[in-house]
N, C-alpha and C positions, 0 to 999 in steps of 0.2 A: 354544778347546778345550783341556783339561786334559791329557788324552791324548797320546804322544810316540810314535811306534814306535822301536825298538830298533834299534841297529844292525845288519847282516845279521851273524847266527850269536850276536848278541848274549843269547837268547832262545827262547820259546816262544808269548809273546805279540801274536797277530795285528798287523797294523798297520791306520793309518786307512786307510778308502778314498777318496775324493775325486772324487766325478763334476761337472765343470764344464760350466755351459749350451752353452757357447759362445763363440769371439767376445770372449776374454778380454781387458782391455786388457794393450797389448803395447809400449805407447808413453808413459802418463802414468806415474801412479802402481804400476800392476800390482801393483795387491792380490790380485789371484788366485796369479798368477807366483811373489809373495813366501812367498805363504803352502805353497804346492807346494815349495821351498826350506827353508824353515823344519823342516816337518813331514819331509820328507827330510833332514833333519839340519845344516842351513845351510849355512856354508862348507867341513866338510865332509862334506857331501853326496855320495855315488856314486848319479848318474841317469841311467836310458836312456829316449831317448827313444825310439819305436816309431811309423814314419808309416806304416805298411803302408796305410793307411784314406783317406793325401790321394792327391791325383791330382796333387799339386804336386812331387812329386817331391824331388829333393836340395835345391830351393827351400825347401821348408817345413823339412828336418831340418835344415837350416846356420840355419832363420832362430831355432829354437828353441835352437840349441846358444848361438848369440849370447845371446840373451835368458835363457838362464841362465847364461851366464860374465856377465856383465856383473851380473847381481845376485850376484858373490863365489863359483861353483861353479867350482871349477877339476878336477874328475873326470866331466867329462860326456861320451856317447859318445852316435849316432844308429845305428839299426840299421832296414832296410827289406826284411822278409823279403816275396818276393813268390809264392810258392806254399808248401804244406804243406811239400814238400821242404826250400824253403830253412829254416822254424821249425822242422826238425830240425839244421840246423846249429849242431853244438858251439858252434864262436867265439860265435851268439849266445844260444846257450840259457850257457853262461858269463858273458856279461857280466849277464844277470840274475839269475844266482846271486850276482854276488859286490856287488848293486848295494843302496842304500838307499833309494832312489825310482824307480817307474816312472812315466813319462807319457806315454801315447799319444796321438795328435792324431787331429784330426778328419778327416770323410771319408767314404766309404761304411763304415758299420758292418757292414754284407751284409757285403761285402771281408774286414772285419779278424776279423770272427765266423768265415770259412769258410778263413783265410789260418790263425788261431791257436788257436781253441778245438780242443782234442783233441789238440795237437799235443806235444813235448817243451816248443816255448817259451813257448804256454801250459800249459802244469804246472810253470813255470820262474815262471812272475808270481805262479800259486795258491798257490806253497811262499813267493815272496819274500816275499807277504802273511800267510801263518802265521808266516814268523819274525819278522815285526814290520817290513817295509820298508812305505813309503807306494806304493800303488796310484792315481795319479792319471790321469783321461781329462777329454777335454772332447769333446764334439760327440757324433762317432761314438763315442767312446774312452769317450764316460759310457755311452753305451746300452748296451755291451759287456760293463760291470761285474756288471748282472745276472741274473739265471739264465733270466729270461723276458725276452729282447731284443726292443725297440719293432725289427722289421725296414725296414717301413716304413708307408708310412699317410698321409690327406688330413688337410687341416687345417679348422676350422673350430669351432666352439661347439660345435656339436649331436652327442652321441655317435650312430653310428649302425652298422647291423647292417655285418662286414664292413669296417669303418672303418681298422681297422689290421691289422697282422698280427706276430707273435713267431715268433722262435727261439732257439738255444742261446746261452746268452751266457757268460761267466765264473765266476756262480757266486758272486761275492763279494761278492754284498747279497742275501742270500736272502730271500724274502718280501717284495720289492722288484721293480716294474717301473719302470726312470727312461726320463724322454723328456726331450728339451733342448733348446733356444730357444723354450722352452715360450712365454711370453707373446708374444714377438717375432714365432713365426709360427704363432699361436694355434691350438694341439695341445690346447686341454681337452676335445675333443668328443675326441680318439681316444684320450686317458691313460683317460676315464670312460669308455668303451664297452672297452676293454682288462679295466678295475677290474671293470667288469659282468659279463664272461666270467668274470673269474680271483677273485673274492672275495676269497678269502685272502691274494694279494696288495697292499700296500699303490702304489699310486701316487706316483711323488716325479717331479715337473714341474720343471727348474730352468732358469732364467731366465740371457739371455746375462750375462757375465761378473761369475756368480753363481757360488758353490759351494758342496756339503754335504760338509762334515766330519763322516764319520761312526767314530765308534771302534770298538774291537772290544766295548764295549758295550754297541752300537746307541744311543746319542746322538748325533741330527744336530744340528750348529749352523752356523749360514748367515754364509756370507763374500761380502763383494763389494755390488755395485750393486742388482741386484732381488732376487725373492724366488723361494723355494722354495715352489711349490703339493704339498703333502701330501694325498691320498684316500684314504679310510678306506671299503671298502665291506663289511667284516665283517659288519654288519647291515642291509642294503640288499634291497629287492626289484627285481628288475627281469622285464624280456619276453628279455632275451640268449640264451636258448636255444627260445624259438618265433619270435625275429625272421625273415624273412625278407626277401629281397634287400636293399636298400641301404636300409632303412627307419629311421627316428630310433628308438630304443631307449627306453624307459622305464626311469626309474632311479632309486629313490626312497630316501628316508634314508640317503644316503653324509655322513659325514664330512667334512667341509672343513676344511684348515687351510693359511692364505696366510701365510708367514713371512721375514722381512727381518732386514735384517743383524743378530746379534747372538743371535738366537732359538733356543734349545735345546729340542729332542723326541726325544722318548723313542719309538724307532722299536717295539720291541720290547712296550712300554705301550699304544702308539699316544695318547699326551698329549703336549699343551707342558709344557715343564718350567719354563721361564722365558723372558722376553722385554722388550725395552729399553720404559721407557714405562710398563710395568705399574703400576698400586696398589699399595702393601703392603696385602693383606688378610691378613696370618698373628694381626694381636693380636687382641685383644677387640675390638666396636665397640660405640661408649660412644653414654649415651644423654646430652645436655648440658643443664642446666637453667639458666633467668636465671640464679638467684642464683650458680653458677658463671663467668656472664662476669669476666676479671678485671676488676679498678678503675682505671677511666681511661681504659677499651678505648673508642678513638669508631670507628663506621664512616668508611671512603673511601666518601664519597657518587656520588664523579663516578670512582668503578672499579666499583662496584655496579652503578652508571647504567647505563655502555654494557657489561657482560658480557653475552654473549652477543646484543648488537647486530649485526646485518649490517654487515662492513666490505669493503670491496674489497681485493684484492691490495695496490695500492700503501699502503692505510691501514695493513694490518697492517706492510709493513717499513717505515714512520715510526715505529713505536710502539716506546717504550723496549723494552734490551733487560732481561726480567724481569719488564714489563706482562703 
């Protein structure tokens, strides 16, 4: 991603927001971790973390403060407001004023929705994100980012009447409903029965220790291990307002788009922009006659042969690398 947020006070220009699946690694490489540092201004970075949503308590915020001093953050503090009252507390509606990253962890999202939405320190995260600070959540902490919050909801394929439920959430992915460990504990029946009700909102599904980087020009591009499931139900008919009880929903002509590391979409367009793997199709495509084969050109007879021949697993990693 192109896109940097500003320093705090640096600016006017929103910063990215970052909802991660879940589940991030915390141990190997921590591509997710890194890139939360990064886009928060690397080493130096000012980040608060906000557990209000684990049940783990000073457990979880010492284990978070570790894992970013050790990737080079030497201005990181934990804050864990546990009613409305405490996220009126200046100390910590201050430390979000003056910070360059936020990251909340996961947990009950209910909790952190009913703990900070409306509160000073949520309008303390809404403003860090206009002046350009990184907004980052994972778990609970992605669901909270947008305006229409996955509350809760069963799992399964099948969208059905009743299947989830939303409320207020942050506000800073508008036209956006995110759910998370989408693949892992297989939420596409309750992201498409959500999309069914809500049309105009798009769906963004993200996969454990996956993330969408999204900027302040609505381009997401996907970091990390799995993918990010995108639904598109802007032209869609469905039964979502004569369903009754807990019945499978009808859902027709939504949009799909399944997107893996590297993939840029244009949230706003609702199109891929680009993505790893692709064809160039931008030239002319040419039409090739014999007498253009150059002179000399022989075919590979025994690469013709077996293209597109049935191989097994083990066949394909013996074969040169470049076959």
């Amino acid at each position: 991603m192109t896109e940097h947020p500003q320093a705090a006070g640096a600016g006017d220009r929103a910063g990215v927001v970052m909802p991660i699946g879940g589940a991030e690694d915390k141990v190997g490489r921590m591509t997710v971790l890194r890139e939360v540092v990064r886009l928060a201004g690397g080493a130096g970075a000012r980040i608060v973390v906000i557990s209000t949503a684990s049940s783990l308590g000073d457990e979880i915020t010492h284990a978070y403060l570790q894992l970013f001093t050790s990737l080079g953050v030497t201005d990181v503090v934990g804050i864990r407001p546990e009613s409305r009252a405490q996220a009126a507390d200046p100390e910590l509606v201050a430390a979000v004023e003056q910070c360059t990253g936020v990251f909340m962890t996961g947990g009950n999202q209910v909790k952190l929705a009913a703990i900070v939405v409306g509160t000073p320190l949520g309008d303390a995260i809404r403003a860090a994100h206009r002046r350009g600070a990184l907004v980052a959540g994972t778990s609970a902490g992605a669901s909270i980012l947008s305006t229409h919050m996955v509350s809760f909801g069963s799992g399964g394929a099948t969208p059905k009447f009743r299947m989830s439920q939303v409320s207020e959430g942050l506000g800073l992915l508008p036209g956006a409903i995110v759910d998370q460990h989408f693949t892992q504990r297989n939420r596409f029946g309750r992201l498409l029965s959500l999309v069914a009700g809500n049309p105009a909102q798009l769906g963004i599904g993200v996969d454990e220790d996956t993330a969408a980087l999204i900027g302040p020009d609505g381009r997401l591009e996907v970091k990390g291990r799995g993918v990010v499931t995108v639904m598109d139900g802007s032209t869609a008919l469905t039964t979502a307002y004569t369903a009754t009880g807990t019945q499978p929903l009808m859902i027709s002509d939504v949009r799909l788009h399944s997107l893996p590391r590297g993939a840029v979409f244009d949230l706003p367009g609702r199109r891929l922009l680009t993505a790893p793997g692709l064809p160039d199709a931008t030239g002319q495509p040419a039409v090739t006659r014999p007498e253009e084969v150059p002179a000399g050109v022989r075919p590979d007879t025994r690469r013709i042969a077996v293209e597109g021949a049935h191989e097994t697993v083990a066949e394909l990693r013996r074969r040169p690398a470049g076959t």
